[in-house]
VEXDREN-223109 format. One record per residue (C-alpha): residue in three letters; x, y, z. Coordinates in nm, 4 decimals, always signed. Example, Ala and Ser with C-alpha at 12.3 -4.5 7.8 and 13.67 -1.06 7.14 Angstrom:
<nodes>
NODE  code        px        py        pz
NODE   Ala   +1.2300   -0.4500   +0.7800
NODE   Ser   +1.3670   -0.1060   +0.7140
</nodes>
This chain:
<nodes>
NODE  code        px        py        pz
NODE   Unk   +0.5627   -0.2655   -0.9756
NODE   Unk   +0.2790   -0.4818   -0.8283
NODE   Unk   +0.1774   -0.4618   -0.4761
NODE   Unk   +0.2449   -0.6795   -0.2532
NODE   Unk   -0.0857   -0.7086   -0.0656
NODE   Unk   -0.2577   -0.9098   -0.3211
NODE   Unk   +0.0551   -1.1889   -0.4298
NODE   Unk   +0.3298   -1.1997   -0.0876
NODE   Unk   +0.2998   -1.2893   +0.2227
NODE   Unk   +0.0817   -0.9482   +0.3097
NODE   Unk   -0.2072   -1.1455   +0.1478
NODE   Unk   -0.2873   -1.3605   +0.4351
NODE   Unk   -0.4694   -1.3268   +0.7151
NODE   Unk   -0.2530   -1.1859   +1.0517
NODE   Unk   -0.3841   -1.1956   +1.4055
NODE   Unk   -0.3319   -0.9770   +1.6626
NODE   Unk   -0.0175   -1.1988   +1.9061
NODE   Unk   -0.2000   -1.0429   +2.1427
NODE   Unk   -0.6227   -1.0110   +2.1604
NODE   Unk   -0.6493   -1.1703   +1.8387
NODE   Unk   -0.8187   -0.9649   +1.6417
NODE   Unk   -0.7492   -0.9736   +1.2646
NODE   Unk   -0.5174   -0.7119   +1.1726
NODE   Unk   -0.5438   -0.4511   +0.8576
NODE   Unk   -0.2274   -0.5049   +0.6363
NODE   Unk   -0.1030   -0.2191   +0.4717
NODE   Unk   -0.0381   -0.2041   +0.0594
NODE   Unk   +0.3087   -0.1678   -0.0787
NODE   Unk   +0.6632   -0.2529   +0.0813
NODE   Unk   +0.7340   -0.3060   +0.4537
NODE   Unk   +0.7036   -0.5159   +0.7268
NODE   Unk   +0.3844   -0.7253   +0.7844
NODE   Unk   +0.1702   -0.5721   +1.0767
NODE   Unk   +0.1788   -0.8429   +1.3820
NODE   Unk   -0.0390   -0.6907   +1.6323
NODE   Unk   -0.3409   -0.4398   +1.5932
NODE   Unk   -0.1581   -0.1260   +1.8404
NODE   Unk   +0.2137   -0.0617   +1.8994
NODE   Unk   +0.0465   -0.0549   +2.2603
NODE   Unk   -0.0317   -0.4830   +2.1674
NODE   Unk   +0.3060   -0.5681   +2.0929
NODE   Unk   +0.4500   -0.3895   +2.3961
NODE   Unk   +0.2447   -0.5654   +2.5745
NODE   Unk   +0.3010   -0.9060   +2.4339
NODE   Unk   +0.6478   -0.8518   +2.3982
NODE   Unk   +0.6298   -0.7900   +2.8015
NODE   Unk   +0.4467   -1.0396   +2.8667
NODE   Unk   +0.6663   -1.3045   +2.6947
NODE   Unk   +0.9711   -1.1733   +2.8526
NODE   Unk   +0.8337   -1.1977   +3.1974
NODE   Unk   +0.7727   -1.5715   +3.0935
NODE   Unk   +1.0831   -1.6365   +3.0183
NODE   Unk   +1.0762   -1.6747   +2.6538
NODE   Unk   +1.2199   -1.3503   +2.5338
</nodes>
């Protein structure tokens, strides 16, 4: 089976939601990385709420 880093959507570019700094993808199956730190997406996902748009 082929990876999916090279041919699906793991083979573009992600930036971090929340300093945006380009983030490592990992190969094989799973979920594509959004943010750099689990600590990055807590804190984006916080910050968005306390907006109002989560």
């Amino acid at each position: 089976m082929e990876s999916n880093i090279e041919h699906g959507i793991k083979a573009y570019s992600v930036e971090c939601g929340h300093c945006k700094a380009p983030v490592e993808q990992t190969p094989g199956r799973g979920r594509v990385k959004q943010y750099c730190t689990p600590d990055h997406g807590r804190l984006h996902r916080r910050y968005m709420r306390a907006m109002g748009w989560l």
